[in-house]
N, C-alpha and C positions, 0 to 999 in steps of 0.2 A: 178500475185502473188496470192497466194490461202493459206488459214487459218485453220486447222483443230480447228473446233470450238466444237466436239463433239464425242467421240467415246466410247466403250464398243468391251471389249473382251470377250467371251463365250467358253465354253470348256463344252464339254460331254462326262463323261468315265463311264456311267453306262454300266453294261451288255457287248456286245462286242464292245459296240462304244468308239472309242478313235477320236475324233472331235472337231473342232475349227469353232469359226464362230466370223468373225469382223463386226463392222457397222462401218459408220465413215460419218460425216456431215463437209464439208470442202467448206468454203467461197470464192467463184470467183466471185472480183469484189464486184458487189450489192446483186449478186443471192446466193443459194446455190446447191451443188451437196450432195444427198446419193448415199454411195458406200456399196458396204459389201465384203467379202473376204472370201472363207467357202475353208475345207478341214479336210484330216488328219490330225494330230498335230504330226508336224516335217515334214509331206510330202508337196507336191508342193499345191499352192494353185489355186485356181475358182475364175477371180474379175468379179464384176459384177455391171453393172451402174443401180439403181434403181430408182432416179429419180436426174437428170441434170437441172439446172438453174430456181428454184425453189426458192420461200418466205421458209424462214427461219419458219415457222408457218407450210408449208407443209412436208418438210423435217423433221420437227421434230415430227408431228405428225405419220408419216408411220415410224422413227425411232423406234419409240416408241409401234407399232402397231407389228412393227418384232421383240421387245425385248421379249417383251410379248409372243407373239407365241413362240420362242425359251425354255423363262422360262418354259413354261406349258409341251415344249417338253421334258424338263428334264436337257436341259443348266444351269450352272450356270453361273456368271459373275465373271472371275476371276479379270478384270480390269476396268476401268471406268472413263472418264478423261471428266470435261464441262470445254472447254479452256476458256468460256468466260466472267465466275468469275474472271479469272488471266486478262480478258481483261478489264474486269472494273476496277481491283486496277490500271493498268496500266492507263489509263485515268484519277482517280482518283489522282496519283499523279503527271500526265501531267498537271492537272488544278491547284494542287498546285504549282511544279515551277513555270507556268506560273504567277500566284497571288504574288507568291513570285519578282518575275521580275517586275512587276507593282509599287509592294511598294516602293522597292528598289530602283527604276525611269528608271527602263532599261528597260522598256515594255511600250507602250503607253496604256492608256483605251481603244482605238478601236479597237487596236491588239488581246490586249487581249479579245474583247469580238468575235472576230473573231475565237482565236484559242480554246476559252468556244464551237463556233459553230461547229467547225471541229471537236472536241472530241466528240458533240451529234453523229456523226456518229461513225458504227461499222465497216466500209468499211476500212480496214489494210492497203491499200495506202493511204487514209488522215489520219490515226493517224499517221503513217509515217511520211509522210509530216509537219504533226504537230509537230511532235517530235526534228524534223530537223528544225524549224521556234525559236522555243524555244533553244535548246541547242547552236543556234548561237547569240540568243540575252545574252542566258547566258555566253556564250565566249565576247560577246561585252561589258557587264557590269564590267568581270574581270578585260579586259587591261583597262578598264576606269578609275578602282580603285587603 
């Protein structure tokens, strides 16, 4: 399972260039991959792997190193998406159900400091998994009631 955790779309129509260029930083597993995607805009595109199973720190640094070079070359950014603002609300309010479950008496305290431990990670199969841990304890609270 893989997570686009970061991307940017660039477009350049100065002069006679009509040109598109993507980057994209997308989560496998623990690592991350950059990718980028260039061509005419409407025509077929170039993919290209730029660096594969990399810290999240390096990925984002060369991300950022070819944003840069693009702008100077006259790209603009017509789009821009950090999925992993959205991924923090979403843990953020996986730890409150989860709190919520606790008070109520449908979560044990060690469960819950279990699934507090699974949400420190960014890894998209344990938040998953976490997500799944929870919505069945919150199905088990309802018939209860």
């Amino acid at each position: 399972m893989s997570l686009e955790i970061r991307k940017v779309h660039l477009e350049c129509t100065t002069g006679n260039s009509y040109k598109e260029y993507n980057i994209i930083i997308t989560q496998v597993g623990t690592k991350y991959d950059l990718r980028s995607t260039y061509g005419r805009i409407g025509g077929s595109k170039v993919y290209r792997d730029i660096k594969l199973g990399v810290d999240l720190a390096d990925a984002t640094k060369e991300y950022q190193k070819i944003l840069n070079a693009k702008t100077r070359k006259g790209y603009v950014i017509e789009a821009q998406e950090d999925v992993s603002r959205f991924t923090s609300q979403f843990i953020g309010i996986l730890v409150q159900r989860s709190a919520t479950l606790v008070a109520e008496g449908g979560l044990e305290r060690n469960h819950y400091e279990g699934i507090k431990k699974m949400l420190g990670s960014v890894d998209t199969e344990t938040l998953v998994m976490a997500e799944k841990i929870i919505i069945a304890n919150e199905v088990k609270l309802s018939k209860a009631a």
